[in-house]
DSSP file (Angstrom, degrees, kcal/mol; ACC not computed):
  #  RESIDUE AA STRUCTURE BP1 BP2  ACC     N-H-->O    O-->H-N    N-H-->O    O-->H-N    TCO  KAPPA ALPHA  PHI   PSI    X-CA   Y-CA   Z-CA
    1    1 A X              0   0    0      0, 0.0     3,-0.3     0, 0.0     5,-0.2   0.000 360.0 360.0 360.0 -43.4  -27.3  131.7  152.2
    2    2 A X     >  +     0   0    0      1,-0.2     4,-2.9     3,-0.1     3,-0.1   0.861 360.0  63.5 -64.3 -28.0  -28.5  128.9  150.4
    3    3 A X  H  > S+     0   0    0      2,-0.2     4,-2.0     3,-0.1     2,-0.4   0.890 104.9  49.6 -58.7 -33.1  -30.6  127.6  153.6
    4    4 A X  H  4 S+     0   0    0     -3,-0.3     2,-0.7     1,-0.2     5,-0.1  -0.450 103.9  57.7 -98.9-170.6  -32.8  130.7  153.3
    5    5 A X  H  4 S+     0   0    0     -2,-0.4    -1,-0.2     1,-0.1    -2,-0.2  -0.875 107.8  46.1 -38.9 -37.9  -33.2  130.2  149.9
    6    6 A X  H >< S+     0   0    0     -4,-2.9     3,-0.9    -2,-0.7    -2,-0.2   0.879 109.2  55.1 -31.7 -64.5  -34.6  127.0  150.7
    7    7 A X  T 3< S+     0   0    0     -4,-2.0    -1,-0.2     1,-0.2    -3,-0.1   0.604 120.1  28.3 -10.9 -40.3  -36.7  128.4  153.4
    8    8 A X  T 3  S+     0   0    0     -5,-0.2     2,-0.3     3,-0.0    -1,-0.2   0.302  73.7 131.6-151.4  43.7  -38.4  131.0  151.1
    9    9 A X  S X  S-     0   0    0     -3,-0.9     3,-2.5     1,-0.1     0, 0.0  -0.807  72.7-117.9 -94.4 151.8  -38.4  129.7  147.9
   10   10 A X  T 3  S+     0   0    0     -2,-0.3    -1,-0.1     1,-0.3     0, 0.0   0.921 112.8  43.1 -87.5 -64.0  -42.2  130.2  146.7
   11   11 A X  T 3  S+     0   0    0     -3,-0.1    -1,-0.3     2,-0.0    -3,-0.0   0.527  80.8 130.3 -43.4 -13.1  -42.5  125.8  146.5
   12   12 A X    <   +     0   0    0     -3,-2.5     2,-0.1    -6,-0.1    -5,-0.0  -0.320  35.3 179.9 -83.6 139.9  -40.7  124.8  149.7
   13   13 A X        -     0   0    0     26,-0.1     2,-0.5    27,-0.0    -1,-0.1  -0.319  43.4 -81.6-121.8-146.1  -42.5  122.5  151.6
   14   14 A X        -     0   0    0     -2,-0.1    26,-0.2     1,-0.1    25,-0.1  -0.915  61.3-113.6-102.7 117.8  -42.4  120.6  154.6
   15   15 A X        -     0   0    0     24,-1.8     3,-0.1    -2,-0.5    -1,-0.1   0.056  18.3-121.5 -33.8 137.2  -39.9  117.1  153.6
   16   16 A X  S    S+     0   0    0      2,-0.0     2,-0.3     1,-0.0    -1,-0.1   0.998  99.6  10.0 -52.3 -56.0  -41.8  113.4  153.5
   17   17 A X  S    S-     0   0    0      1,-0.0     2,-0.4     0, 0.0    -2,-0.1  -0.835 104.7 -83.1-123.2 164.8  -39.1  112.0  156.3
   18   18 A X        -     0   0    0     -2,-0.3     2,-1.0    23,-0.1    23,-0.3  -0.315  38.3-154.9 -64.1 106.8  -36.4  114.4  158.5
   19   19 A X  E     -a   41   0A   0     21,-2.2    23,-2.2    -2,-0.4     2,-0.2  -0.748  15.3-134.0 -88.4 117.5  -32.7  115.4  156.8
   20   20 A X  E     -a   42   0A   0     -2,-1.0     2,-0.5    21,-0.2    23,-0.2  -0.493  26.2-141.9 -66.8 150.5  -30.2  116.1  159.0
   21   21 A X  E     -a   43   0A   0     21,-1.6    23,-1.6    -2,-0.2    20,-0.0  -0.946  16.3-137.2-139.0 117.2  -28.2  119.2  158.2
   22   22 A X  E     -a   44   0A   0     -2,-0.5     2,-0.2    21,-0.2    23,-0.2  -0.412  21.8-177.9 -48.1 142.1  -24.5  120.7  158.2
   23   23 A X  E     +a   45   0A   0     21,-0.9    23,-1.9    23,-0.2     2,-0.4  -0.733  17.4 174.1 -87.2  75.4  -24.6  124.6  159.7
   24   24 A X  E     +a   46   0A   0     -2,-0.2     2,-0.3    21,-0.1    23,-0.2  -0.768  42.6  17.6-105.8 146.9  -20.6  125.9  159.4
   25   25 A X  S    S+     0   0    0     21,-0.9     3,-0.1    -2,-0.4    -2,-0.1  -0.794 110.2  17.9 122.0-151.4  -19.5  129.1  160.0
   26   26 A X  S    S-     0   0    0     -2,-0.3     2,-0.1     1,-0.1    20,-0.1   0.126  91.5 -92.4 -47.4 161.8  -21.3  131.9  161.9
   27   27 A X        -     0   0    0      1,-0.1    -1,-0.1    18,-0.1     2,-0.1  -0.674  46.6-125.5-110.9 142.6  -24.4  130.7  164.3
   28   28 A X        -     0   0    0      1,-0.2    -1,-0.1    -2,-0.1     5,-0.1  -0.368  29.5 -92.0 -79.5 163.5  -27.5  130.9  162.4
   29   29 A X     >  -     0   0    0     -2,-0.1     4,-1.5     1,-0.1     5,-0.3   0.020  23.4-115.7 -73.0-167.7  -30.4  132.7  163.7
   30   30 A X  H >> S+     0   0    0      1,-0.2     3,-1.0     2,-0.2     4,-0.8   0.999 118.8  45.6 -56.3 -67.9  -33.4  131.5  165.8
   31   31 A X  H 3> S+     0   0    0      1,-0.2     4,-2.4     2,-0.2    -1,-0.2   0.745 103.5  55.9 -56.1 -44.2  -35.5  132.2  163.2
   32   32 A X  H 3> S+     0   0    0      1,-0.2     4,-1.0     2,-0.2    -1,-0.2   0.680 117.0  43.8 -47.3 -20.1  -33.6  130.6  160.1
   33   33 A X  H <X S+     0   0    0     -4,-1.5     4,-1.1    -3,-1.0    -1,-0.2   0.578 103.6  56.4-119.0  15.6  -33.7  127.3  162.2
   34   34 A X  H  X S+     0   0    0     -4,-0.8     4,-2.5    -5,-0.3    -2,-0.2   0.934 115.0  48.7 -61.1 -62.0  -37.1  127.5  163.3
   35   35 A X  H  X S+     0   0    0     -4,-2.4     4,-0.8     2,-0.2    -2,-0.2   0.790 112.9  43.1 -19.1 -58.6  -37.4  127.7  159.4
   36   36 A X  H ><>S+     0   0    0     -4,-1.0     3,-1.8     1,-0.2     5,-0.7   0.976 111.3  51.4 -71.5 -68.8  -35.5  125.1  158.7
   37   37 A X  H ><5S+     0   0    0     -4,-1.1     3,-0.7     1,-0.3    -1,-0.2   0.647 107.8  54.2 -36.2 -35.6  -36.9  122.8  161.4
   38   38 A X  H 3<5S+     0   0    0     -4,-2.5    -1,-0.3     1,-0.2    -2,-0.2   0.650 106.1  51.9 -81.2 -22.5  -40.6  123.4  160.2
   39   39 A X  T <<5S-     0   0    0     -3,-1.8   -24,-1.8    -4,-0.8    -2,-0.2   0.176 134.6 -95.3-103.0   5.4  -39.7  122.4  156.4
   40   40 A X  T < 5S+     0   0    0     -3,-0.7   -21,-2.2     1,-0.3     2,-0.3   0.833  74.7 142.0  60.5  48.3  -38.2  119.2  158.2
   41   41 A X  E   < -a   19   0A   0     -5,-0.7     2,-0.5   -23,-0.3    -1,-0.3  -0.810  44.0-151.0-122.8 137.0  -34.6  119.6  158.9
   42   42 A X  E     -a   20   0A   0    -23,-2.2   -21,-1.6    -2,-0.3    -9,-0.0  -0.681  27.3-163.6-122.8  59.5  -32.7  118.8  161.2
   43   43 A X  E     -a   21   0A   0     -2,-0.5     2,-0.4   -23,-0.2   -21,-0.2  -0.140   5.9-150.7 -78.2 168.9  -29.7  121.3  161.3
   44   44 A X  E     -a   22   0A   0    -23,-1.6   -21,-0.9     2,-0.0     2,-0.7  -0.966   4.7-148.5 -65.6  66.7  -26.6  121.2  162.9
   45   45 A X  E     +a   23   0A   0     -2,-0.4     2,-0.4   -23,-0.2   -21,-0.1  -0.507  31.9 155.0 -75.5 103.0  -24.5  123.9  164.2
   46   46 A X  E     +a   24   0A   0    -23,-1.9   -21,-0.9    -2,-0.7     2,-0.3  -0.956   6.9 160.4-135.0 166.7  -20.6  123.3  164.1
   47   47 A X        +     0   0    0     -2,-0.4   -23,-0.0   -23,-0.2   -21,-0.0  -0.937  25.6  98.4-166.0 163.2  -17.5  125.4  163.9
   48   48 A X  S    S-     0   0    0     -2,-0.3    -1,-0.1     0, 0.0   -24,-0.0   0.617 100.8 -14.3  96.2 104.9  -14.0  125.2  164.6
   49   49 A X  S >> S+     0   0    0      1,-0.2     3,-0.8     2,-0.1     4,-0.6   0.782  77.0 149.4  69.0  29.7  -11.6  124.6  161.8
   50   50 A X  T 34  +     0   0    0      1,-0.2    -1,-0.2     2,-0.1   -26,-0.0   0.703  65.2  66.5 -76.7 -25.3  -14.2  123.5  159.2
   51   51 A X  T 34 S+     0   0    0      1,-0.1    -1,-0.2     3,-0.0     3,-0.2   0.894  93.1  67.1 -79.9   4.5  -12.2  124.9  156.3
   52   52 A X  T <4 S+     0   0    0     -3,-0.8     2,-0.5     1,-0.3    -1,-0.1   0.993 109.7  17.3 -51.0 -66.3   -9.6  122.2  157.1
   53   53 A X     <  -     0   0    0     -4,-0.6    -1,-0.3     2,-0.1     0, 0.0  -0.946  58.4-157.3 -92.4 103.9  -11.3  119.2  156.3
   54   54 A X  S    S+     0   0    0     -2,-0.5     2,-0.3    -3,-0.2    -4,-0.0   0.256  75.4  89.9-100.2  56.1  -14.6  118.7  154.1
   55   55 A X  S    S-     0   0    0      1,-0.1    -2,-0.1    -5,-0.0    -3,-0.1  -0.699  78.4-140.2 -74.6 128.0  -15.4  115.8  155.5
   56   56 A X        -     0   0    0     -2,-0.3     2,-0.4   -34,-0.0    -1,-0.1  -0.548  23.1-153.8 -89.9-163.5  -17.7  116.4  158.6
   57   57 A X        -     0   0    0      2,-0.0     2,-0.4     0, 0.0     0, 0.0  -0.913   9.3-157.9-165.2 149.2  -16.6  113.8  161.6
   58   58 A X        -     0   0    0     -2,-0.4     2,-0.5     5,-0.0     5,-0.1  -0.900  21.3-109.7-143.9-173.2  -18.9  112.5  164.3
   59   59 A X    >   -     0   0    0     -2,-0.4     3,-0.8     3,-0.1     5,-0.0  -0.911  14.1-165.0-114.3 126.0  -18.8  111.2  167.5
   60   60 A X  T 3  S+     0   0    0     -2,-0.5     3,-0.3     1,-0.2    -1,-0.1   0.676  97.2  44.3-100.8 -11.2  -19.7  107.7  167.6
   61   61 A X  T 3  S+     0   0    0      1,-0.1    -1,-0.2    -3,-0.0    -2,-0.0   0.461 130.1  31.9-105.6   0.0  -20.2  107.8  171.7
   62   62 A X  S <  S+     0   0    0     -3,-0.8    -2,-0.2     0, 0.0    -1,-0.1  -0.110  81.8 170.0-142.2  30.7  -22.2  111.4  171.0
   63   63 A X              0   0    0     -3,-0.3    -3,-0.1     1,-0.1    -5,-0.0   0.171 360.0 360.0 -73.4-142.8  -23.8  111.1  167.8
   64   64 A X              0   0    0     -5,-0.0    -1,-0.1   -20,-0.0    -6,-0.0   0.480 360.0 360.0-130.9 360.0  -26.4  114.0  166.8
């Protein structure tokens, strides 16, 4: 929820340089990461067993 507020708060604009971005849970839609991606974001879809850890992990031979 808090990405579309970001998305379609009255101010939001497009970010000076690219942020990469966490997505957990249920797969967003097309449109929320078109959104997202046009304000200069760089999301991230991941699942599996995120409420274990909240740390995120990467792949150092895969990053993203």
């Amino acid at each position: 929820m808090l990405k579309i507020g970001i998305t379609n708060h009255p101010s939001a604009r497009r970010l000076p340089h690219p942020i990469k971005t966490i997505i957990a849970g249920a797969a967003p839609t097309a449109h929320l990461l078109a959104q997202l991606e046009s304000k200069g974001f760089q999301p991230v879809h991941v699942y599996g067993l995120t409420y274990v850890d909240a740390r995120p992990s990467f792949s150092l031979t895969f990053p993203f």
